[in-house]
C-alpha positions as CSV (number, residue, x, y, z in Angstrom):
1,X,0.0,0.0,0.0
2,X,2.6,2.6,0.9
3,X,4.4,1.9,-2.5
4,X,1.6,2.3,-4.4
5,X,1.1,5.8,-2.5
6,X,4.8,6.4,-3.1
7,X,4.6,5.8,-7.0
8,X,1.7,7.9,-6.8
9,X,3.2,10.5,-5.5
10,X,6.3,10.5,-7.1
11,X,6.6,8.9,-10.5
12,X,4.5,11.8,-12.1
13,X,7.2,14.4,-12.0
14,X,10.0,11.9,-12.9
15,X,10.7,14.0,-16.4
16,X,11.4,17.1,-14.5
17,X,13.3,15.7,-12.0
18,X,15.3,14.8,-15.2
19,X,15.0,18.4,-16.9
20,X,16.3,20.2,-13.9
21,X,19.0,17.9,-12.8
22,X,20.1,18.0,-16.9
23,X,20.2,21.7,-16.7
24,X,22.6,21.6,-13.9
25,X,24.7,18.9,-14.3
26,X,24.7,19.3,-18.3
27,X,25.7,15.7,-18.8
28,X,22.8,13.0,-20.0
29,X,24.5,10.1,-17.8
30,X,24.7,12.4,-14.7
31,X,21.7,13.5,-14.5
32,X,19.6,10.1,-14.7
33,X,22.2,9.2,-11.7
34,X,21.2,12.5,-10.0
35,X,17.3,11.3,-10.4
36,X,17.9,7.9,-9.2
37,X,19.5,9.1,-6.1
38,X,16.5,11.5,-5.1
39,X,14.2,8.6,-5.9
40,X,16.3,5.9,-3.7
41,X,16.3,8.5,-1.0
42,X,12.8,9.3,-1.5
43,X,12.1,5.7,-0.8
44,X,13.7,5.6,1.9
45,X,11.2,8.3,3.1
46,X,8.0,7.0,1.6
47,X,6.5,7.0,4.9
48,X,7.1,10.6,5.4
49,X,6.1,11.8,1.4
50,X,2.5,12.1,2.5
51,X,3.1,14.7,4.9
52,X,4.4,17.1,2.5
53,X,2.0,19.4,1.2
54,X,3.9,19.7,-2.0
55,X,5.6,16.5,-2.9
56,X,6.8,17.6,-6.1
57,X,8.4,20.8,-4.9
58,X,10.0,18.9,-2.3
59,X,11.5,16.2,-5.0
60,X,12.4,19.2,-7.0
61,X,14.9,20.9,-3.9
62,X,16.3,17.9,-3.4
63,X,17.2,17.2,-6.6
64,X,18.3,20.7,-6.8
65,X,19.8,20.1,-3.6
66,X,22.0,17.1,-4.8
67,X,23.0,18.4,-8.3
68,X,24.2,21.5,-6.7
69,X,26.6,19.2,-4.5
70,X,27.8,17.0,-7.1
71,X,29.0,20.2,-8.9
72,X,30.3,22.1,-5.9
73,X,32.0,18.2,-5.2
74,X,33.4,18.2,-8.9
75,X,32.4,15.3,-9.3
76,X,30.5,15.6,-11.9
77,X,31.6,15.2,-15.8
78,X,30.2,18.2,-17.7
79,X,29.4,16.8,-20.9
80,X,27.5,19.5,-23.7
81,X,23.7,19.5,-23.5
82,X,21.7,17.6,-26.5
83,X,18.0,18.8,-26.9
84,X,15.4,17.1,-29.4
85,X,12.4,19.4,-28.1
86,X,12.5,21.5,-31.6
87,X,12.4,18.4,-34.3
88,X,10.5,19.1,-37.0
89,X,10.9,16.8,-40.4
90,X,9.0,19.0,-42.5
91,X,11.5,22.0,-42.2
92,X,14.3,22.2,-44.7
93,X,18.0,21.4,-44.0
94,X,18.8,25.0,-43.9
95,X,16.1,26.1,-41.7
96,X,17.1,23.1,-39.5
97,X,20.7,24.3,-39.0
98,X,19.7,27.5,-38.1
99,X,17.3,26.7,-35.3
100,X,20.0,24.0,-34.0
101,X,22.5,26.7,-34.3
102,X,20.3,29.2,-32.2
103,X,18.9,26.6,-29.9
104,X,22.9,25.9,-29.1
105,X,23.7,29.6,-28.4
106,X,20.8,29.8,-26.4
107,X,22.0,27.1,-24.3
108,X,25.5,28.2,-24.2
109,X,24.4,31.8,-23.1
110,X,22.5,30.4,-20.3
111,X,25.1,27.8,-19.2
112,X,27.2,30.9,-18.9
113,X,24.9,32.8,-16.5
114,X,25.5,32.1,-13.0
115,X,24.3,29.4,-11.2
116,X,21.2,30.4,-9.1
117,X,20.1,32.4,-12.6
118,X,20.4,29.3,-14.5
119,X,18.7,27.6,-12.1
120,X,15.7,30.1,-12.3
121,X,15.6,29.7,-16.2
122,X,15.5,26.3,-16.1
123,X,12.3,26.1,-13.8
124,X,10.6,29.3,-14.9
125,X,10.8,29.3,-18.8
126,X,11.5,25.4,-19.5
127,X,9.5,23.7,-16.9
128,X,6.9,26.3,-16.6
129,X,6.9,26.7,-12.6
130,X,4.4,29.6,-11.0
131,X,7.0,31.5,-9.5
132,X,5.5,30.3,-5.9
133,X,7.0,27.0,-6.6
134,X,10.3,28.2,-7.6
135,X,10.1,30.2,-4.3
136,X,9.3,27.2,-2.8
137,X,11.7,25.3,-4.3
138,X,14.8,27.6,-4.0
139,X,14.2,29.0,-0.6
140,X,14.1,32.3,-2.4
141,X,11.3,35.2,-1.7
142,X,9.4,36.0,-4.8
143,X,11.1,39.5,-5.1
144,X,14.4,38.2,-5.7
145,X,13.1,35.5,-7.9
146,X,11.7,38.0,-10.3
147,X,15.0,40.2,-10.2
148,X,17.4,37.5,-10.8
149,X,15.2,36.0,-13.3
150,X,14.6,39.2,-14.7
151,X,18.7,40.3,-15.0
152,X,19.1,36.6,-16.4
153,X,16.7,37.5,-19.3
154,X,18.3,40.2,-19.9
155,X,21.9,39.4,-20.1
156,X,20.7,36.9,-22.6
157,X,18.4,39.1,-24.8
158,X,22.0,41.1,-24.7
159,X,24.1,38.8,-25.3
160,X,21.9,37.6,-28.2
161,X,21.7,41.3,-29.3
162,X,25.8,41.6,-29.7
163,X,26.3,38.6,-31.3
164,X,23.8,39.0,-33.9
165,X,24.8,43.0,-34.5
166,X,28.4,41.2,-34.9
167,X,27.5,38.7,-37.3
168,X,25.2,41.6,-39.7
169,X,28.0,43.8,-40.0
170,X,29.2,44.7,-42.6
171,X,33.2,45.8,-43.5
């Protein structure tokens, strides 16, 4: 009975586990070590999961939680991210290459931003959090969430802005 509760419980936010703990730890092997970690010592709690008002949240800081100590550990391999969200096979080879190429600089221009701003990307504009269960998540009020996710927008809008005036001029 309490495994059934557990899977319940659990098992529905499995992907995002994944997403987040991708985001951080950049590498596709890591991360799906990172998720079966939380989940082992989720299980290990199973009898406590019902008590939280917001399982998910609470999966979501720990696997925050854990990422952020495998890095600060450095043990983990950082290995360049892979993303398959944007296939389309009715687009042309051209058009292809160019939203690969601006899907990569996007990822390499927020894998440059600092840490807790990556962090706020990654649950905010990929995984669609309401910002009181990022706050929830990250321990941080709402205020600061907005102005760091706010300044991380912007550096990247920037960022994106210079490169692309860089690339159209002309000589």
């Amino acid at each position: 009975m309490q495994q059934q509760a557990f899977i319940d419980k659990v098992m529905p936010f499995k992907d995002k586990l994944f997403r987040l703990a991708l985001r951080l730890l950049v590498s596709k092997d890591e991360a799906e070590d990172a998720v079966q970690e939380v989940y082992l010592k989720l299980w290990k709690q199973k009898h406590k999961i019902k008590e939280y008002k917001n399982p998910e949240a609470y999966a979501m800081t720990m696997t925050k939680n854990y990422c952020l100590d495998r890095l600060k550990s450095g043990q983990a391999s950082n290995i360049r991210i892979v993303h398959s969200n944007y296939d389309d096979p009715n687009q042309n080879l051209d058009k292809t290459t160019d939203i690969q190429d601006s899907m990569s600089l996007v990822h390499k221009l927020i894998e440059e931003l600092p840490e807790q701003q990556r962090l706020l990307i990654q649950l905010r504009d990929i995984e669609a959090y309401e910002y009181d269960e990022i706050s929830e998540i990250t321990g941080l009020k709402q205020g600061t969430l907005r102005v760091n996710l706010s300044r991380a927008r912007k550096t990247i809008r920037e960022r994106l802005t210079q490169l692309h005036a860089y690339e159209h001029k002309t000589y």
